[in-house]
TIKOL-554946 format. One record per residue (C-alpha): chain; x, y, z; residue in three letters; residue number from 1. Coordinates in pm, whole numbers, plus 32768, in hexadecimal, padded with zeros to 4 digits. Layout:
TIKOL-554946
chaine: A; px: X; py: Y; pz: Z; residu: ALA; num: NUM
...
This chain:
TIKOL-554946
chaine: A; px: 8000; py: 8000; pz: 8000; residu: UNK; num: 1
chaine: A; px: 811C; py: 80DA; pz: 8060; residu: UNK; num: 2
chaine: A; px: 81A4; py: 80C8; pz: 7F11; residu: UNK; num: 3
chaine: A; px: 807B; py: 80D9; pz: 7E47; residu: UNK; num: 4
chaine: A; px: 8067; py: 8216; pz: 7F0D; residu: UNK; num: 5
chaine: A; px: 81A1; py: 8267; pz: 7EA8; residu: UNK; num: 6
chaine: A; px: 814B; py: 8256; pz: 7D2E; residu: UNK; num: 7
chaine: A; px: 801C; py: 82EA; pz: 7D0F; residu: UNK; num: 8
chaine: A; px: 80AE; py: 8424; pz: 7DCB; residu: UNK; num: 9
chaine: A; px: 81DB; py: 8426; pz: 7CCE; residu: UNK; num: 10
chaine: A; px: 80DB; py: 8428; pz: 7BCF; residu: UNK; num: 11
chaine: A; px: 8006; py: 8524; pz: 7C3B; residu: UNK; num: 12
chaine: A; px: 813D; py: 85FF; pz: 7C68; residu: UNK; num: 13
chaine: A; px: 818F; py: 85B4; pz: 7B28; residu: UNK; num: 14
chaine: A; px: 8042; py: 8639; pz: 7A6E; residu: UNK; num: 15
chaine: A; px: 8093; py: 8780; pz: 7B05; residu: UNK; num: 16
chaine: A; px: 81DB; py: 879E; pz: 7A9B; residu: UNK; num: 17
chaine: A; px: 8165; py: 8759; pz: 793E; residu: UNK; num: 18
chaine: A; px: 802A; py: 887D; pz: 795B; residu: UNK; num: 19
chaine: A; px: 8123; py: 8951; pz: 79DF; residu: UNK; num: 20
chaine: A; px: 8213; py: 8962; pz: 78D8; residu: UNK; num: 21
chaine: A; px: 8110; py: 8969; pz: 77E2; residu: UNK; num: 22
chaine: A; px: 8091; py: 8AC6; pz: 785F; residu: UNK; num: 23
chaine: A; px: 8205; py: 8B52; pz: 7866; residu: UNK; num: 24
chaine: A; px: 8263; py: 8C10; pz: 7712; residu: UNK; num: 25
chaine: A; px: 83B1; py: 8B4D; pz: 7657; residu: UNK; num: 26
chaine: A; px: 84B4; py: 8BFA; pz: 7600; residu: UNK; num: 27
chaine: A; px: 84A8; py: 8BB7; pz: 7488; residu: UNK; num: 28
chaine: A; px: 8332; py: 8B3A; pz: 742D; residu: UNK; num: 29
chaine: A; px: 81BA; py: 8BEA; pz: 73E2; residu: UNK; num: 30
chaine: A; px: 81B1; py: 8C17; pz: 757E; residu: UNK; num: 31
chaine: A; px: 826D; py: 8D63; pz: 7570; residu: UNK; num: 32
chaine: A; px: 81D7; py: 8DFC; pz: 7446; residu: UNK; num: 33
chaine: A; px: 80F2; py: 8F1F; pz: 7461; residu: UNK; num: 34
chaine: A; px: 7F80; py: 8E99; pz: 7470; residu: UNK; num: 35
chaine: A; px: 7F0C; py: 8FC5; pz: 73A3; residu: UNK; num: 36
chaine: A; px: 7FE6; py: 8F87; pz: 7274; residu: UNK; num: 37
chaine: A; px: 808D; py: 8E32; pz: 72BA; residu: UNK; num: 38
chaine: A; px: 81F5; py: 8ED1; pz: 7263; residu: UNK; num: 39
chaine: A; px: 8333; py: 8E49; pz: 7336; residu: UNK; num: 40
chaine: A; px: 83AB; py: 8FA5; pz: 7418; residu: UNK; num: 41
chaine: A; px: 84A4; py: 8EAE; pz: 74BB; residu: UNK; num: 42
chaine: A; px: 850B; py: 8F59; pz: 75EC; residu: UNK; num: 43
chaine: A; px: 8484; py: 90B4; pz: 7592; residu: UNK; num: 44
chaine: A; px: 8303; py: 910B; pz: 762C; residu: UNK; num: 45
chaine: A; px: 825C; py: 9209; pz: 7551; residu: UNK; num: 46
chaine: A; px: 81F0; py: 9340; pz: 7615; residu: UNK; num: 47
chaine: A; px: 8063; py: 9300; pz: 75B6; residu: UNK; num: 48
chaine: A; px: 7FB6; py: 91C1; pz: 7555; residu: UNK; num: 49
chaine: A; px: 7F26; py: 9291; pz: 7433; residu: UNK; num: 50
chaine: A; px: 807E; py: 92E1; pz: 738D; residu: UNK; num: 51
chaine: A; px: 812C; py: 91E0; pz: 7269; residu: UNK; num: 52
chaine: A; px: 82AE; py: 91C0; pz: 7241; residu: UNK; num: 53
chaine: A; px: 8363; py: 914B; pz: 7102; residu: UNK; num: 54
chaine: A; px: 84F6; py: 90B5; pz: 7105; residu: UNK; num: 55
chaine: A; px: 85E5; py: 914E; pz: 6FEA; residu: UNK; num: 56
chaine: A; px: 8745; py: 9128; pz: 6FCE; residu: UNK; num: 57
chaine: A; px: 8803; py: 924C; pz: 6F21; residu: UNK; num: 58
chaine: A; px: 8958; py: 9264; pz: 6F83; residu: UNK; num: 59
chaine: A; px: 89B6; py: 92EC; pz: 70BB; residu: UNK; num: 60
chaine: A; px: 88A8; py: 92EF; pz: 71B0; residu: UNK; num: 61
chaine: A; px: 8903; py: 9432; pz: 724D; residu: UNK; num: 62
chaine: A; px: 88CB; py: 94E8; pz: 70F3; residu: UNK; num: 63
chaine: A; px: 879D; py: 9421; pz: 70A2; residu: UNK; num: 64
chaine: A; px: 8719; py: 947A; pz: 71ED; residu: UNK; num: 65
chaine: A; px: 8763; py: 95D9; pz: 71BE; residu: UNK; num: 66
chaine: A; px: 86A9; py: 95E5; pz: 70A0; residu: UNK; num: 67
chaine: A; px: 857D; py: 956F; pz: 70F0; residu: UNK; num: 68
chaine: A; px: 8561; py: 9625; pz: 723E; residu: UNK; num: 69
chaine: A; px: 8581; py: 9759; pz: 7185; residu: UNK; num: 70
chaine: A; px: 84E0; py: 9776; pz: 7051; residu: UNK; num: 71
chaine: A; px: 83FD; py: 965C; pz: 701A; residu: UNK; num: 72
chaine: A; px: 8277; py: 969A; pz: 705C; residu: UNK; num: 73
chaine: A; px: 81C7; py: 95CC; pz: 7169; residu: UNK; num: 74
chaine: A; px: 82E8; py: 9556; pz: 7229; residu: UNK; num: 75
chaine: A; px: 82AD; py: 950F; pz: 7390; residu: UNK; num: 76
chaine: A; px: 841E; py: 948B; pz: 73EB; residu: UNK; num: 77
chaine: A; px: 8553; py: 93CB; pz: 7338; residu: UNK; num: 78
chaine: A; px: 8617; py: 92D9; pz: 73E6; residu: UNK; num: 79
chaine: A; px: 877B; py: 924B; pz: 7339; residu: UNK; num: 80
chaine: A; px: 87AE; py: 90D4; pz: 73A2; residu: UNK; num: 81
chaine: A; px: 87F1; py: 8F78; pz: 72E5; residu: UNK; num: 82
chaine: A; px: 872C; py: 8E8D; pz: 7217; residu: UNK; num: 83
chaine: A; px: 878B; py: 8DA1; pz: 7146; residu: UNK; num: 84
chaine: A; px: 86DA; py: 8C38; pz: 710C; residu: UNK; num: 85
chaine: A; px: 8831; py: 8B7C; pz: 713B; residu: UNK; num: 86
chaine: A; px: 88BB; py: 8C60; pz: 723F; residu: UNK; num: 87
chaine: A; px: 8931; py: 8BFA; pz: 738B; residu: UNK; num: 88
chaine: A; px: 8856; py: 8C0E; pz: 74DB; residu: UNK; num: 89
chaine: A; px: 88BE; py: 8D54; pz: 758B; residu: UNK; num: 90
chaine: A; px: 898F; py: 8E19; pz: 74A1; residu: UNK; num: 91
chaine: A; px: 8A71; py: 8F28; pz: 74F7; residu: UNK; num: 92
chaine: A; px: 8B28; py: 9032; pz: 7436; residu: UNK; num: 93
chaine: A; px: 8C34; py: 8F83; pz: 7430; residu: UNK; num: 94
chaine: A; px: 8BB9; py: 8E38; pz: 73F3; residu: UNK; num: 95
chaine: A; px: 8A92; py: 8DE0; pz: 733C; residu: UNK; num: 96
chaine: A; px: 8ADA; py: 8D10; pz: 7226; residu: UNK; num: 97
chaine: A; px: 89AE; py: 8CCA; pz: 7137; residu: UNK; num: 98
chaine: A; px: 88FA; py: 8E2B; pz: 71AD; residu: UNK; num: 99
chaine: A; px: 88CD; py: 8F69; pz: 70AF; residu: UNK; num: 100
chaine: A; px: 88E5; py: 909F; pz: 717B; residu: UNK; num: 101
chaine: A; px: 8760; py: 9126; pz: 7179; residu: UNK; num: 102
chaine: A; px: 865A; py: 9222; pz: 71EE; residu: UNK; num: 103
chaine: A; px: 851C; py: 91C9; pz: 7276; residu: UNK; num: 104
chaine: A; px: 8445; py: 92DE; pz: 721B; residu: UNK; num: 105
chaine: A; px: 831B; py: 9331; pz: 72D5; residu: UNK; num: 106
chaine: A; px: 81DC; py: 93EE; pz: 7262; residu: UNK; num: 107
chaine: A; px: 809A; py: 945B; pz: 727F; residu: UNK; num: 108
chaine: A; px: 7FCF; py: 93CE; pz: 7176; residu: UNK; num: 109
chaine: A; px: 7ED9; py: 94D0; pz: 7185; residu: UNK; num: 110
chaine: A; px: 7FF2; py: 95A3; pz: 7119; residu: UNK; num: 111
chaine: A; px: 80AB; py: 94FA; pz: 7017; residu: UNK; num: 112
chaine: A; px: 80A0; py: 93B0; pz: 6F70; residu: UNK; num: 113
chaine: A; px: 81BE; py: 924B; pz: 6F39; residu: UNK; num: 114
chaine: A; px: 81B3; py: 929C; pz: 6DE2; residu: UNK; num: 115
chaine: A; px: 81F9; py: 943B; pz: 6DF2; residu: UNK; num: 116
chaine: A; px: 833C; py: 93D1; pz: 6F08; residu: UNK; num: 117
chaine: A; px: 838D; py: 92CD; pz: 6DD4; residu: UNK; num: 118
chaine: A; px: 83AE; py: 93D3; pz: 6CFE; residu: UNK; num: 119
chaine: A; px: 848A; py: 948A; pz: 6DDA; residu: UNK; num: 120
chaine: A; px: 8542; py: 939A; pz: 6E3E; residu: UNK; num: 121
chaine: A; px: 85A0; py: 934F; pz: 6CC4; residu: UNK; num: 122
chaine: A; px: 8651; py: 94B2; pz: 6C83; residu: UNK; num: 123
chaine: A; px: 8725; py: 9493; pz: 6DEA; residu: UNK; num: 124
chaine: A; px: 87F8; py: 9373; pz: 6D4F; residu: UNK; num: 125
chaine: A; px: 88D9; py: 932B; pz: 6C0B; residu: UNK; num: 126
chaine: A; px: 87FF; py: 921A; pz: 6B5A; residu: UNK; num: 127
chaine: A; px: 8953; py: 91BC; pz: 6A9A; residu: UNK; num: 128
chaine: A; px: 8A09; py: 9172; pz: 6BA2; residu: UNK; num: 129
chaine: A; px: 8A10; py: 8FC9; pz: 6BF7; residu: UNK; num: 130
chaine: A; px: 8B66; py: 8FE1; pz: 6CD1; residu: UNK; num: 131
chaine: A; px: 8ADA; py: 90F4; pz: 6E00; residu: UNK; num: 132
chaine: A; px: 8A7D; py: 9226; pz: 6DA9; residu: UNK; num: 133
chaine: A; px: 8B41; py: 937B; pz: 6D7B; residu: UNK; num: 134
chaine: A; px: 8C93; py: 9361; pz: 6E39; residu: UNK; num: 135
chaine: A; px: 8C2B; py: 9218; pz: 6F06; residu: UNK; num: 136
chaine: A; px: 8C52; py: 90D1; pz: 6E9F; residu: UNK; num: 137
chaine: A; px: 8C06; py: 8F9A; pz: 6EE6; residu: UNK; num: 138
chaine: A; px: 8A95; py: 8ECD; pz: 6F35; residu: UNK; num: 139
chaine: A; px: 8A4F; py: 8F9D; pz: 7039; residu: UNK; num: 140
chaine: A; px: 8A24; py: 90DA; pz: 6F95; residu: UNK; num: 141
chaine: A; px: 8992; py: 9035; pz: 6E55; residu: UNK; num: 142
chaine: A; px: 882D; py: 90CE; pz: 6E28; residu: UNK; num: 143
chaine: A; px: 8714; py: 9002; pz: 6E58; residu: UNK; num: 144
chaine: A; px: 8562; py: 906C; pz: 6E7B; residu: UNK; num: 145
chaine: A; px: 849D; py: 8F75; pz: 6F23; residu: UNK; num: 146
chaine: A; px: 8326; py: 8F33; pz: 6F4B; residu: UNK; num: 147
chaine: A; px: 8266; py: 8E72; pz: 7023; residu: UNK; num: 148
chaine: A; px: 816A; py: 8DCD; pz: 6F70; residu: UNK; num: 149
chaine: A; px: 80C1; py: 8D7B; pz: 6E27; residu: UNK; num: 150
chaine: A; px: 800D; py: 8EC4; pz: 6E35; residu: UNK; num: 151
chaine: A; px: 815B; py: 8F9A; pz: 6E57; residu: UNK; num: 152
chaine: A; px: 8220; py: 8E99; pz: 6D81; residu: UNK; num: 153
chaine: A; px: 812D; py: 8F1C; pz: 6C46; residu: UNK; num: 154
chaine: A; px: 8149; py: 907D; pz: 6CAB; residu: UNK; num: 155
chaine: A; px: 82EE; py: 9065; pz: 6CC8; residu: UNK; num: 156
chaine: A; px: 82BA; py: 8FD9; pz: 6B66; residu: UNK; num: 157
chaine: A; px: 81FA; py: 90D5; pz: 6AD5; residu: UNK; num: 158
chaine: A; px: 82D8; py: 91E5; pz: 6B72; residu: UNK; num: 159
chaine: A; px: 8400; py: 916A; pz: 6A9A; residu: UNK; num: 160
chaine: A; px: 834A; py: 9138; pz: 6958; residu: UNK; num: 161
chaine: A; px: 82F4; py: 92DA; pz: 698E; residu: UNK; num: 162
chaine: A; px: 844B; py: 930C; pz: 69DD; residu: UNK; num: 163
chaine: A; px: 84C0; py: 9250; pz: 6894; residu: UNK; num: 164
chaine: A; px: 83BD; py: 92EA; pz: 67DC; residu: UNK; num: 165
chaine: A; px: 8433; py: 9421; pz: 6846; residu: UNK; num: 166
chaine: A; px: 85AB; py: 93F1; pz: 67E6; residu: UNK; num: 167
chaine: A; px: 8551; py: 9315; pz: 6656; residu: UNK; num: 168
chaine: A; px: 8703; py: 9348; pz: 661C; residu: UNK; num: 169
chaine: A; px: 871D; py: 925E; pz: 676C; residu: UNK; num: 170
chaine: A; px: 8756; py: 9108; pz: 670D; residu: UNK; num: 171
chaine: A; px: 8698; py: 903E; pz: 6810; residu: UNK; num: 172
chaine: A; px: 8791; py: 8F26; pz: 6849; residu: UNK; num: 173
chaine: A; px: 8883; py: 9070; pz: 68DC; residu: UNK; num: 174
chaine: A; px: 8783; py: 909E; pz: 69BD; residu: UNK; num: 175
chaine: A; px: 87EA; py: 8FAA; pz: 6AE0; residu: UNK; num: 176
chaine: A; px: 8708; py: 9027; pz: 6C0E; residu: UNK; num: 177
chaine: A; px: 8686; py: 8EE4; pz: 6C9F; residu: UNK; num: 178
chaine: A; px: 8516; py: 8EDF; pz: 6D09; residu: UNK; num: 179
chaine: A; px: 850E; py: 8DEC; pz: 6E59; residu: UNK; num: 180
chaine: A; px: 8446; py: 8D6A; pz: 6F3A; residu: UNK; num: 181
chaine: A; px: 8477; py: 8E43; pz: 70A1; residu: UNK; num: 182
chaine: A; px: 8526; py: 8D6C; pz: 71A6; residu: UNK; num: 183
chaine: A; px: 8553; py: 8D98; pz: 7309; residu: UNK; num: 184
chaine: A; px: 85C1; py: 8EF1; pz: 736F; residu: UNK; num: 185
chaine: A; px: 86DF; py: 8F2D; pz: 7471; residu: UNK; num: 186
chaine: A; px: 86EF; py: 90A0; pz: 74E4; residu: UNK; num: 187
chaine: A; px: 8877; py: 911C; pz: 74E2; residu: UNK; num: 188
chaine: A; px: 892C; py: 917E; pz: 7616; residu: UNK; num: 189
chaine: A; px: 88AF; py: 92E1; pz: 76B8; residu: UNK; num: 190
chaine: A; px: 89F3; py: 93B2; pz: 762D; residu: UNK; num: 191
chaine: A; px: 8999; py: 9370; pz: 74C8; residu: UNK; num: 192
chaine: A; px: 8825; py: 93F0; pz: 74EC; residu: UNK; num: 193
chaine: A; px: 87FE; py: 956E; pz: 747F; residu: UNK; num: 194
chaine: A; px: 8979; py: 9532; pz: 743A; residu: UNK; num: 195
chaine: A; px: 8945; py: 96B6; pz: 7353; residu: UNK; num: 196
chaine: A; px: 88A7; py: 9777; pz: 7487; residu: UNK; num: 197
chaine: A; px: 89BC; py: 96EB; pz: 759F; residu: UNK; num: 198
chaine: A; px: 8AFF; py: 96E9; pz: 74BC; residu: UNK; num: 199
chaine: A; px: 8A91; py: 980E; pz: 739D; residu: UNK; num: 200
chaine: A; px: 8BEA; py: 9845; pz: 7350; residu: UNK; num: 201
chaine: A; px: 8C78; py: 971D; pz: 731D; residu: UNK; num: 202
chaine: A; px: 8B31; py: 9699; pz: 726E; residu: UNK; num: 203
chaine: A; px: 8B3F; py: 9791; pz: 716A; residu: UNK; num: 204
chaine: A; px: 8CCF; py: 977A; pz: 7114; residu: UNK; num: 205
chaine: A; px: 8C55; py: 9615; pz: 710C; residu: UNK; num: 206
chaine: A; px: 8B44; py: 962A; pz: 7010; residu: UNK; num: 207
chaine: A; px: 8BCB; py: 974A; pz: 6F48; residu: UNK; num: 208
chaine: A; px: 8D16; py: 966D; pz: 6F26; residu: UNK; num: 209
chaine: A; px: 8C78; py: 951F; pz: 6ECF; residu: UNK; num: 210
chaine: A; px: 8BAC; py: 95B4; pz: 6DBF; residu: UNK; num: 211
chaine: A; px: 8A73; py: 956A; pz: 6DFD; residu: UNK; num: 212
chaine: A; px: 89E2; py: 96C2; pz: 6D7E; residu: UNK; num: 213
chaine: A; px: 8A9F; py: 96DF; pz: 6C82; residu: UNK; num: 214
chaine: A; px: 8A4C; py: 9593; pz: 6BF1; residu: UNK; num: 215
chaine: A; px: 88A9; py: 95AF; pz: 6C13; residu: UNK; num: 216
chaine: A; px: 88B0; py: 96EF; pz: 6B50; residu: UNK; num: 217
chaine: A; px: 8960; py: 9633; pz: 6A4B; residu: UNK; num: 218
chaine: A; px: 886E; py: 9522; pz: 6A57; residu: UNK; num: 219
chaine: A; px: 874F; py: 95C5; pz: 6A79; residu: UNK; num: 220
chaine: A; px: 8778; py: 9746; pz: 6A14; residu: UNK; num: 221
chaine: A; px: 878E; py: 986C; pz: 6B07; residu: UNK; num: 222
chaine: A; px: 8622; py: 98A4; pz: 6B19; residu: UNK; num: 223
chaine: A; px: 85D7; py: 973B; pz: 6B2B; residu: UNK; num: 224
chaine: A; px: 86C2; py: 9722; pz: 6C86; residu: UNK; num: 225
């Protein structure tokens, strides 16, 4: 008796080991996705249950942020971080292997729309450029737009046929901005966020040095940047 006792206690603790973890949110699964709009924030909350975000990799995060903050419509907040779908767990500056350097963009879609901050996003990076972009190179700084499901993944599509349309001397196969599906988002370390409003001096020798402006108006025309 004792030991059927036994057992049927072990059991019962058991079943609520099991409902417990079922209610806690994984760290890379559907659990920690926004319930409004079922994307993958990662470890970033969004200020308001009503706001969306969208993941774009552009180069270096600190200018990508910067732009966005700045002078794109609708923005709430922009967070630099790591995402890549064969990245390592936990990735650093200095180590993440796998991970492009993004933004997660935050907005109010009341204000602006995926496919508007698509747009955008398209005329902050050299569409050209397969190695990194500007003076950065490697797979981390290669640009990259994401969406987060079927419904975004036609809209990212469209958004480049305009852009092509726009430009008939580009030769599509030059065009080497992959559309992915989003993956997890890690947010970057605390010095690298608003990296242009703590360090202004050294961001701007860095940007204006790197190219970056230079570079878009080439791409896309002064009045286009």
């Amino acid at each position: 008796m004792l030991f059927d006792s036994y057992i049927m206690s072990l059991q019962l603790v058991l079943t609520v080991v099991i409902l417990l973890a079922a209610t806690i949110p994984t760290i890379h699964g559907e659990d920690l996705r926004n319930n409004n709009n079922n994307y993958d924030n990662g470890n970033y909350a969004l200020t308001s249950s009503t706001h969306k975000s969208l993941l774009i990799a552009a180069g270096c995060f600190w200018c990508a942020e910067q732009a966005y903050e700045q002078y794109a419509p609708g923005v709430i907040e922009v967070v630099s971080g790591y995402a890549g779908s064969d990245g390592i767990e936990s990735p650093t500056y200095r180590n993440h292997p796998g991970h492009y350097e993004v933004i997660l963009i935050e907005y109010d879609p009341n204000s602006t729309s995926y496919e508007l901050l698509l747009q955008y996003a398209w005329r902050n990076l050299d569409p050209f450029d397969q190695y990194g972009q500007f003076c950065d190179r490697g797979f981390s700084y290669q640009s990259a737009l994401f969406y987060a499901n079927e419904e975004e993944k036609l809209i990212a599509e469209q958004v480049r046929s305009e852009v092509l349309d726009l430009h008939p001397d580009w030769d599509n196969e030059s065009v080497v901005v992959p559309l992915l599906e989003r993956p997890f988002f890690w947010r970057a370390e605390d010095y690298h966020q608003d990296y242009y409003i703590k360090n202004p001096w050294n961001y701007e020798y860095y940007k204006e040095r790197c190219g970056r402006t230079k570079r878009l108006k080439e791409v896309w025309g002064e009045e286009q940047y």
